[in-house]
Backbone bond lengths (Angstrom), bond angles and torsions (degrees), N, CA, C in turn:
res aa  C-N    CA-C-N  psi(-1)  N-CA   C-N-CA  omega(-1)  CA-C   N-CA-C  phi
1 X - - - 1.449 - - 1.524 110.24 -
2 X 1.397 124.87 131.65 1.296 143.52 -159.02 1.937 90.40 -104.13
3 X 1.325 111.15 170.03 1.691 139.81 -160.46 2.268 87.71 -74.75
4 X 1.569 91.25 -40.21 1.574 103.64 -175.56 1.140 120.94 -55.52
5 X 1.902 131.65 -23.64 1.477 144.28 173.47 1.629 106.42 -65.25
6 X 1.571 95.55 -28.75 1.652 108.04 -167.72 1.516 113.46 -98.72
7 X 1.402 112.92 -35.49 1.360 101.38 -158.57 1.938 117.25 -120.32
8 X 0.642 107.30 140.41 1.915 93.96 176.99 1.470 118.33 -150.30
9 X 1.133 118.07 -173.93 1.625 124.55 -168.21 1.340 94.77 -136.47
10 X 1.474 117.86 126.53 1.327 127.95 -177.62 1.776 100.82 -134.54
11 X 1.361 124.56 109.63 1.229 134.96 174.73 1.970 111.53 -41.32
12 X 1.103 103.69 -43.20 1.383 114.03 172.78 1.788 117.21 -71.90
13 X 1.419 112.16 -53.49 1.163 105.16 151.06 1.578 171.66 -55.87
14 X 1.333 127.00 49.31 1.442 144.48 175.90 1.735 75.82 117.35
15 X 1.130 128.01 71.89 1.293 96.61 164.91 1.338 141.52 88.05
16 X 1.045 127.58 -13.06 1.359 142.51 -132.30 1.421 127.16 14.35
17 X 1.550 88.46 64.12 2.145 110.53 172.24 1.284 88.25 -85.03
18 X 1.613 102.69 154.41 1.754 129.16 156.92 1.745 101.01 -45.59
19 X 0.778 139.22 115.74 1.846 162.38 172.30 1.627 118.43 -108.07
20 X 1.457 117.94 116.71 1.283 91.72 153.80 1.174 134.23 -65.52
21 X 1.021 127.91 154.45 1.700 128.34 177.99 1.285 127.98 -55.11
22 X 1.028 125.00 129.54 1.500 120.15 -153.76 1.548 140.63 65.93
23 X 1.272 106.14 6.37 1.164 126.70 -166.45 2.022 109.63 -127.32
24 X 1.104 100.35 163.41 1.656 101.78 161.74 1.303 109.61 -128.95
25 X 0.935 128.37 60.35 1.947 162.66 -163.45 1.630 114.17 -130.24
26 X 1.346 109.19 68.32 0.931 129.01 162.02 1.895 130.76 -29.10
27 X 1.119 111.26 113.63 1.939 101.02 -178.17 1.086 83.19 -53.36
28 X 1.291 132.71 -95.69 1.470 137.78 -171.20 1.310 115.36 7.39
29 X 1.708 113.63 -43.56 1.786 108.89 -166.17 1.501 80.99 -111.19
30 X 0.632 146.68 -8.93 1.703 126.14 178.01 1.675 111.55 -102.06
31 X 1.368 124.20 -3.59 1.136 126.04 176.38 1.717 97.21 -92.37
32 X 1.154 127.42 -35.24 1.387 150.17 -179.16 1.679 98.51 -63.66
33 X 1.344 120.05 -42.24 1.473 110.73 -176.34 1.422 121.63 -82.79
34 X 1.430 98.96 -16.60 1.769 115.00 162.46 1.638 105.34 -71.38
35 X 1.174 115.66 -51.13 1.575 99.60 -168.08 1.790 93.42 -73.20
36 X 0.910 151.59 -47.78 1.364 142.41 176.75 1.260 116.55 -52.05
37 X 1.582 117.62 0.45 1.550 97.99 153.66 1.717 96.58 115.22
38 X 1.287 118.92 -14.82 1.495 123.73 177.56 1.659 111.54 -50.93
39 X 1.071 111.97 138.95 1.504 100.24 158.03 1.715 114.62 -105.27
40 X 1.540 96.58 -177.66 1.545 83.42 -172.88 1.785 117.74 -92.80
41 X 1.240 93.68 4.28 2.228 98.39 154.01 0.947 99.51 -94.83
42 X 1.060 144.24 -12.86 1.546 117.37 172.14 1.617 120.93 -92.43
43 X 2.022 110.62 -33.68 1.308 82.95 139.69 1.823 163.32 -89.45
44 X 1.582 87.07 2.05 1.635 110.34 163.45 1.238 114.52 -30.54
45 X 2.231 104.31 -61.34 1.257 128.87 -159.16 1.420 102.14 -47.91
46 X 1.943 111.68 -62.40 0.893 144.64 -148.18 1.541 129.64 -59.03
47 X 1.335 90.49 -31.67 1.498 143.38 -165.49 1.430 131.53 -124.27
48 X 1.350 119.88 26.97 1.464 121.13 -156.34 2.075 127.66 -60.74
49 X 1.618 89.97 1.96 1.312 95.39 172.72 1.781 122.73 -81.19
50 X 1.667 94.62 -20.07 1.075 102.21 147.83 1.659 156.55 -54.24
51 X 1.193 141.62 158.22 1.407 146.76 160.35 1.550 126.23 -120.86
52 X 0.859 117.85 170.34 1.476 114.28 158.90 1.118 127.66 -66.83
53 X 1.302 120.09 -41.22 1.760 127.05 178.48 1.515 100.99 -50.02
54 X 1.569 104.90 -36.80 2.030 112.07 -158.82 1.935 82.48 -69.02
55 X 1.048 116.68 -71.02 1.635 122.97 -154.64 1.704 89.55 -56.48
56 X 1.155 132.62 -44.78 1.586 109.41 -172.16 1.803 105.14 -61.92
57 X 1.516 110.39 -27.74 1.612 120.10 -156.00 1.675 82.95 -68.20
58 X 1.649 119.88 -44.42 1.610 118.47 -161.56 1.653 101.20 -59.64
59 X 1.510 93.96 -41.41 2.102 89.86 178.81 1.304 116.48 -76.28
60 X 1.162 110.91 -21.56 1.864 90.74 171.02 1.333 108.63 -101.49
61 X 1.345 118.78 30.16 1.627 113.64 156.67 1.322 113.63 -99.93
62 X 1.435 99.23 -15.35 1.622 106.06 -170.84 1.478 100.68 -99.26
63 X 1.483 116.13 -1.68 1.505 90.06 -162.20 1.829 72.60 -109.97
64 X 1.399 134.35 -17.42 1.469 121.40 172.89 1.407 120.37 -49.28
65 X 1.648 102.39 -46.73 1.265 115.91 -170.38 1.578 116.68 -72.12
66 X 1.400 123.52 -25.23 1.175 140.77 -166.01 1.947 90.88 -86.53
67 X 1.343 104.54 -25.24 1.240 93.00 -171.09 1.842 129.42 -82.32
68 X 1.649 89.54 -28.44 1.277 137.95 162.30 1.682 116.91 -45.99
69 X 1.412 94.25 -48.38 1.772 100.84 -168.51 1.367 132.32 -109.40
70 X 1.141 131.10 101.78 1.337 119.57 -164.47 1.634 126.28 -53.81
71 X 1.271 118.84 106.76 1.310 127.97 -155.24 2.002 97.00 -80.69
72 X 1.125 126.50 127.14 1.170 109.36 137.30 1.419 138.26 -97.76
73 X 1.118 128.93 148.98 1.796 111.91 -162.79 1.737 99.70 -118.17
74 X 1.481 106.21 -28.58 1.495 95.09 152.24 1.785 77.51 113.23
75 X 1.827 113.66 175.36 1.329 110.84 177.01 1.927 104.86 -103.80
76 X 1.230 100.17 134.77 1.738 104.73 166.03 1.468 121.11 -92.89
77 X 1.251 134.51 68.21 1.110 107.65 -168.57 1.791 109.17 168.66
């Protein structure tokens, strides 16, 4: 099973942000609760419409898309 069983864009929904399915659970805000330090039992807990299969499906949408797009990160230094 591919990120696509899990994830979609619905014009009516938030916008048409990446969503899990059935949900109004944004990749956007659940990729955001990983960098803030969440783990993924705590968003299981948090979130029980969730699974694990869904949260790996949110990272390989993000890591498709990241792969897809030319990022600039800008100079540090």
């Amino acid at each position: 099973m591919g990120w696509r069983d899990h994830i979609h864009s619905d014009p009516e929904i938030l916008s048409g942000k990446p969503v899990v399915k059935g949900t109004r659970l944004s990749v956007e805000f659940l990729l955001g609760l990983f960098a803030a330090g969440w783990t993924e039992e705590q968003v299981l807990e948090n979130y029980p419409t969730l699974d694990a299969e869904t949260i790996r499906a949110v990272f390989a949408f993000a890591a498709e898309h990241v792969r897809e797009e030319s990022v600039s990160l800008g100079s540090h230094g």
